[in-house]
C-alpha positions in Angstrom: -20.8 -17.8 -8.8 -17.9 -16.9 -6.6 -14.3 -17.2 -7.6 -12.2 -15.5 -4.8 -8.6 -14.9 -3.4 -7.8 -14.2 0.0 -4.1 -14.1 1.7 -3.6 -17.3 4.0 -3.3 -15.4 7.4 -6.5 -13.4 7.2 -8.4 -16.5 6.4 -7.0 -18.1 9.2 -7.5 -15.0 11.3 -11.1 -15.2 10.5 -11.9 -18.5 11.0 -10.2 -18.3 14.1 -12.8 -15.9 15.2 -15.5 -17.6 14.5 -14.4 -21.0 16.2 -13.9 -19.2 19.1 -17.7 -19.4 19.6 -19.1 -21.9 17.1 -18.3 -25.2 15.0 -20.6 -23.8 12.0 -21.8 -21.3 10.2 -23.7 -19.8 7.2 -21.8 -17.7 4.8 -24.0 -14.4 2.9 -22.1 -14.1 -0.1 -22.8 -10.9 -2.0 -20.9 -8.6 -4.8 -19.7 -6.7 -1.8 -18.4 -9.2 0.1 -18.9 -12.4 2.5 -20.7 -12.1 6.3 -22.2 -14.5 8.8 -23.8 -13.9 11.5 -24.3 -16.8 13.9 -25.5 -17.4 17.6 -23.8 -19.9 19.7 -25.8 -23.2 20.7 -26.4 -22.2 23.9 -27.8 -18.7 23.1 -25.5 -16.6 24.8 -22.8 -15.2 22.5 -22.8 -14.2 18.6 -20.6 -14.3 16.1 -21.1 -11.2 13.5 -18.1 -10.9 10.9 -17.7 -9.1 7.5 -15.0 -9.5 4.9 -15.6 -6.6 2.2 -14.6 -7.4 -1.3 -11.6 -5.7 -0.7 -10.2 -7.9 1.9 -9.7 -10.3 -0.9 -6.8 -9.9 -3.6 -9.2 -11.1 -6.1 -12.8 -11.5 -5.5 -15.4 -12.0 -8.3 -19.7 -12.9 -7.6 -21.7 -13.0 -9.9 -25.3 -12.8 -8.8 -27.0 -11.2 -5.9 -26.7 -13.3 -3.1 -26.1 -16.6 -1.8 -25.7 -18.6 0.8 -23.8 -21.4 2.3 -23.2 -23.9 5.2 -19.6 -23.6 6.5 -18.3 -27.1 9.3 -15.5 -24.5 11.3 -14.1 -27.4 12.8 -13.3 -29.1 9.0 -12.1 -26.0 7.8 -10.1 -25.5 10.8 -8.4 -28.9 10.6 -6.8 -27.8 7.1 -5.8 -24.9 8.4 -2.5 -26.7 9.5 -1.4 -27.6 5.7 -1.9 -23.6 4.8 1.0 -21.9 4.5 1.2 -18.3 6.3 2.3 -16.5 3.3 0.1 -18.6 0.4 -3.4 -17.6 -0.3 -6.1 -19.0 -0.4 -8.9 -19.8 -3.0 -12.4 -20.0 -2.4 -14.6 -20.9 -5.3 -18.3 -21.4 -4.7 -20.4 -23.1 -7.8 -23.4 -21.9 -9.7 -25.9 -23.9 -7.8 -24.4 -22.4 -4.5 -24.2 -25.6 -2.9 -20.6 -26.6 -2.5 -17.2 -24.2 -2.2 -14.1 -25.3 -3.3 -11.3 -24.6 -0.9 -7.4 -24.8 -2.8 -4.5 -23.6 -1.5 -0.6 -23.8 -2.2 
């Protein structure tokens, strides 16, 4: 469904962002790229990112749309084994219901 590359510091830039306000997310995966949109618990503050396709070195969806749960707070606790100039792979599976993060 998804097979993507993205360099190690804009990944970590953008889930940065997001942390700053939440601990999870939904991901909208589309051919054009990956958003989320996400409210706070509280109410008060939102999150709205985008990363166009051509953020990515390599980005390949196949399918309209799909959707997944992203734990910040997981995802931010590997960020410390990412190197800054590695990249990282994202790969999402055909059922949509699990990405695979790899990195190195």
């Amino acid at each position: 469904m998804l097979q993507a590359e993205i360099k190690a510091d804009v990944f970590r830039d953008t889930i940065d962002a997001i942390s700053a306000l939440v601990n999870e997310c939904r991901l909208h995966i589309t051919p054009d790229g990956i958003r989320t949109i996400t409210v706070d618990t509280s109410n008060v503050a939102m999150v709205s990112l985008a990363l166009a396709s051509t953020a990515f070195e390599s980005y390949s969806f196949t399918g309209e749309r799909a959707e997944i749960g992203l734990d910040i707070e997981k995802i931010r606790s590997m960020l410390g084994m990412i190197g800054k100039e590695g990249t990282v792979a994202l790969d999402v599976d055909d059922a949509g219901k699990k990405m695979k993060l790899s990195f190195g």
